[in-house]
C-alpha positions in Angstrom: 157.3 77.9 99.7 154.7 80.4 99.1 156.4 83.0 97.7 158.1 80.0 95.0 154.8 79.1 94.0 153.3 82.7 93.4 156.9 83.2 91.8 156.5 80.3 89.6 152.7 81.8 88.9 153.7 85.0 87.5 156.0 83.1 85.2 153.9 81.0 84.3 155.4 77.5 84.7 152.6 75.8 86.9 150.5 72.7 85.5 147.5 72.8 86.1 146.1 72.6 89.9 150.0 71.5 91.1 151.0 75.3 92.6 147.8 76.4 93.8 147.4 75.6 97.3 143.9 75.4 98.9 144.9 79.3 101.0 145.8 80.4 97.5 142.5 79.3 95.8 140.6 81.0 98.2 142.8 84.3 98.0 141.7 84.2 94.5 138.1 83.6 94.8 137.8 86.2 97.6 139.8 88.9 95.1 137.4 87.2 92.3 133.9 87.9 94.0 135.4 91.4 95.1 136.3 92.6 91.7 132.4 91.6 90.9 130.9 93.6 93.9 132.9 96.7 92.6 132.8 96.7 89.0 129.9 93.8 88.0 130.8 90.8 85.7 131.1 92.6 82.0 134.3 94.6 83.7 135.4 92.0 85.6 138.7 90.4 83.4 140.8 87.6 83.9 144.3 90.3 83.3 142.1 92.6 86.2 142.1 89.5 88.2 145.3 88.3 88.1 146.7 91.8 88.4 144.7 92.2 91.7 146.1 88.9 93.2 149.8 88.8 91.6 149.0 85.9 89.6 149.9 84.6 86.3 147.1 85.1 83.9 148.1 81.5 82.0 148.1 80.0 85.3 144.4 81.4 85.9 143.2 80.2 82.3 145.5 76.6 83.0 143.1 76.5 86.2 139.8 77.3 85.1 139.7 78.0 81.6 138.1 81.3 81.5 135.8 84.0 83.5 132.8 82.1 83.5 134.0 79.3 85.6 136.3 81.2 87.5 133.6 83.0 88.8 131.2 79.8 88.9 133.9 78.1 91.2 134.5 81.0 93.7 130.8 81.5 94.1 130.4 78.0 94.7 133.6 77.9 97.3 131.7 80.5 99.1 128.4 78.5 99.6 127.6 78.3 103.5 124.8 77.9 105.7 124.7 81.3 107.2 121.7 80.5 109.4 123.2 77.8 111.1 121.9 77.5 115.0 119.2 79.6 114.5 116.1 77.5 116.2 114.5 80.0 118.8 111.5 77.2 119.3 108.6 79.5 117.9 108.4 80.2 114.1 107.9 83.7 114.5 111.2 83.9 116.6 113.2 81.9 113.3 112.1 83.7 110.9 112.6 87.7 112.7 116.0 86.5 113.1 116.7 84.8 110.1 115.3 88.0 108.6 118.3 90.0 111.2 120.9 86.8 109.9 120.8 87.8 106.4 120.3 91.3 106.6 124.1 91.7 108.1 125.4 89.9 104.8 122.8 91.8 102.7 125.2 94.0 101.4 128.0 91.6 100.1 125.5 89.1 98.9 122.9 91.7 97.3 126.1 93.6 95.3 126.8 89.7 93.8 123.4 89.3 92.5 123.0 92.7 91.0 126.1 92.0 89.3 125.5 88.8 88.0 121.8 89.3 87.2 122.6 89.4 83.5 125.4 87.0 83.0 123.3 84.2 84.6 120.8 84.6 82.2 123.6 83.7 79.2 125.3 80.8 81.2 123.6 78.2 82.9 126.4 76.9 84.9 127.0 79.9 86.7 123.1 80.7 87.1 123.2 77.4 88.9 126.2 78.3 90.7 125.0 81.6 92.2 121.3 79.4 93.0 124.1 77.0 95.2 126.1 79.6 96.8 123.3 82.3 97.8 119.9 80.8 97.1 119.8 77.0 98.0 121.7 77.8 101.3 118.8 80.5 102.8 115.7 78.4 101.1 116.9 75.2 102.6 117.1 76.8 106.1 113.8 78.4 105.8 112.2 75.2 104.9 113.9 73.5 107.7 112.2 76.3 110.0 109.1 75.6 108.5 109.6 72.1 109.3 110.5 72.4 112.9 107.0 74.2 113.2 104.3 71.7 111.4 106.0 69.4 114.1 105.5 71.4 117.1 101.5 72.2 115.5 102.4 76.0 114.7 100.9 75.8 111.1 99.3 73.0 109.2 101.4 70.7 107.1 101.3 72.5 103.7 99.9 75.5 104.2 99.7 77.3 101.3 101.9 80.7 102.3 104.6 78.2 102.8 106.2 78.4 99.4 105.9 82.0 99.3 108.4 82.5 102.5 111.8 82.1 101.4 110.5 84.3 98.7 109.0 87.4 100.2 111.9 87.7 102.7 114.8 87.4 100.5 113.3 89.1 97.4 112.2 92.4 99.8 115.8 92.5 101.1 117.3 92.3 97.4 114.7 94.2 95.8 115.0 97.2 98.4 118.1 98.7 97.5 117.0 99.2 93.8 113.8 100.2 95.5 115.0 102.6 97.5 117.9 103.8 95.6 120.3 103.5 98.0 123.2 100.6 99.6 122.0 97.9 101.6 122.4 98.7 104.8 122.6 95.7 107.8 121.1 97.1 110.8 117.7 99.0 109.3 117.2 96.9 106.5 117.7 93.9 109.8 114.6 96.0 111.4 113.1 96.7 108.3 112.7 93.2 107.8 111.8 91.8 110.8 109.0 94.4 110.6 108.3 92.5 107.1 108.2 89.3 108.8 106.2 90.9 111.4 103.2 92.1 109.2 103.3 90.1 106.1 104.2 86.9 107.0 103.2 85.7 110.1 99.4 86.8 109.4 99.6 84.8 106.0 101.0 81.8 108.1 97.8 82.5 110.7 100.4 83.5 113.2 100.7 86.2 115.6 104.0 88.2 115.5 105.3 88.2 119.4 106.2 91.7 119.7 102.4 92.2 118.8 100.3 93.6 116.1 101.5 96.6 114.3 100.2 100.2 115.8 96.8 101.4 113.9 97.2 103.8 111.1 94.1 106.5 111.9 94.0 108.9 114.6 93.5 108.8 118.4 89.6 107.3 117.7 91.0 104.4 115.3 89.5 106.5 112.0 91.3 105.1 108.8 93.6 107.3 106.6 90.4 108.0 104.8 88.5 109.8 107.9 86.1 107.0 108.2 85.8 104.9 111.4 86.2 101.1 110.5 83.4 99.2 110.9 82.4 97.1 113.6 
């Protein structure tokens, strides 16, 4: 039955949304947001497309009409909360692993972003589309952790870093990689932001990281990088 509807594809004679099954759509999302990550939107083609996933290129413009919401529907197929579970009961413990939690899709997810970071600026169906699949997902977890701790007394209802969070740790890890010049890569940029979260956030929350403050910067008398001994 498969093999007669990607048959039937190639040549063409689908209606619209009547030979696609729901394991086909996906196949052609996943082989939609891949050609993105390797070549960025302005290469990406519908003929590039349906050459990669032996599909019809009438049945893929029957379907969606075009690139734009091709690629708005597979980044929105893709929206999922990726930091489901994660409630360690301190806000120090969330956020150093929900700083680990999104470093490990850093790569995929950051390679998306670079490559739509000028088309969303022309189209604002697909800027809205990658805010639901990649942004709306990590802030509305974050917020929930901030939540969790005004309830428990950790910070003060609306402290005033609070809108900043989401922010600072998912800017750093997509900003890093241009940064740095280099691929994301999970497991130091999962330490290198957990030491973010470490010494940037938590002291802007009025919070005190639990692996402790960061070591001193001066030599074995505690002088700063200057040579001067702080005061007091």
């Amino acid at each position: 039955m498969a093999s007669q509807s990607r048959s039937e594809e190639r040549g063409g004679l689908s209606s619209p949304r009547s030979k696609i099954t729901p394991e086909r759509e996906r196949e052609l999302y996943e082989a939609t947001l891949d050609l993105l990550r390797e070549g960025g939107y302005e290469a990406l083609t519908m003929e590039g497309i349906a050459a990669r996933t032996r599909c019809g290129k009438s049945t893929l413009y029957r379907q969606w009409g075009g690139k734009p919401r091709l690629v708005a529907a597979a980044l929105r197929a893709q929206r999922r909360v990726r930091f489901s579970g994660i409630d360690t009961g301190s806000l120090a413990g969330d956020l150093r692993e929900a700083a680990r939690a999104g470093a490990e899709r850093g790569d995929r997810d950051g390679l998306l972003v670079q490559a739509l970071a000028h088309a969303v600026l022309q189209d604002e169906d697909l800027q809205q589309a990658l805010r639901e699949a990649l942004v709306h997902p990590e802030t509305s977890m974050v917020d929930a952790m901030l939540d969790r701790a005004e309830g428990r007394g950790e910070i003060p209802v609306g402290h005033p870093a609070r809108e900043f969070v989401a922010a600072q740790i998912f800017g750093v890890l997509r900003v890093r990689p241009v940064l740095e010049g280099r691929r994301p890569h999970p497991a130091e940029d999962a330490a290198y932001l957990q030491r973010f979260v470490d010494i940037c956030i938590l002291p802007a929350l009025g919070l005190t990281s639990p692996a402790g403050p960061p070591p001193r910067t001066g030599g074995p008398e505690g002088d700063d990088r200057r040579g001067r001994r702080p005061r007091g």
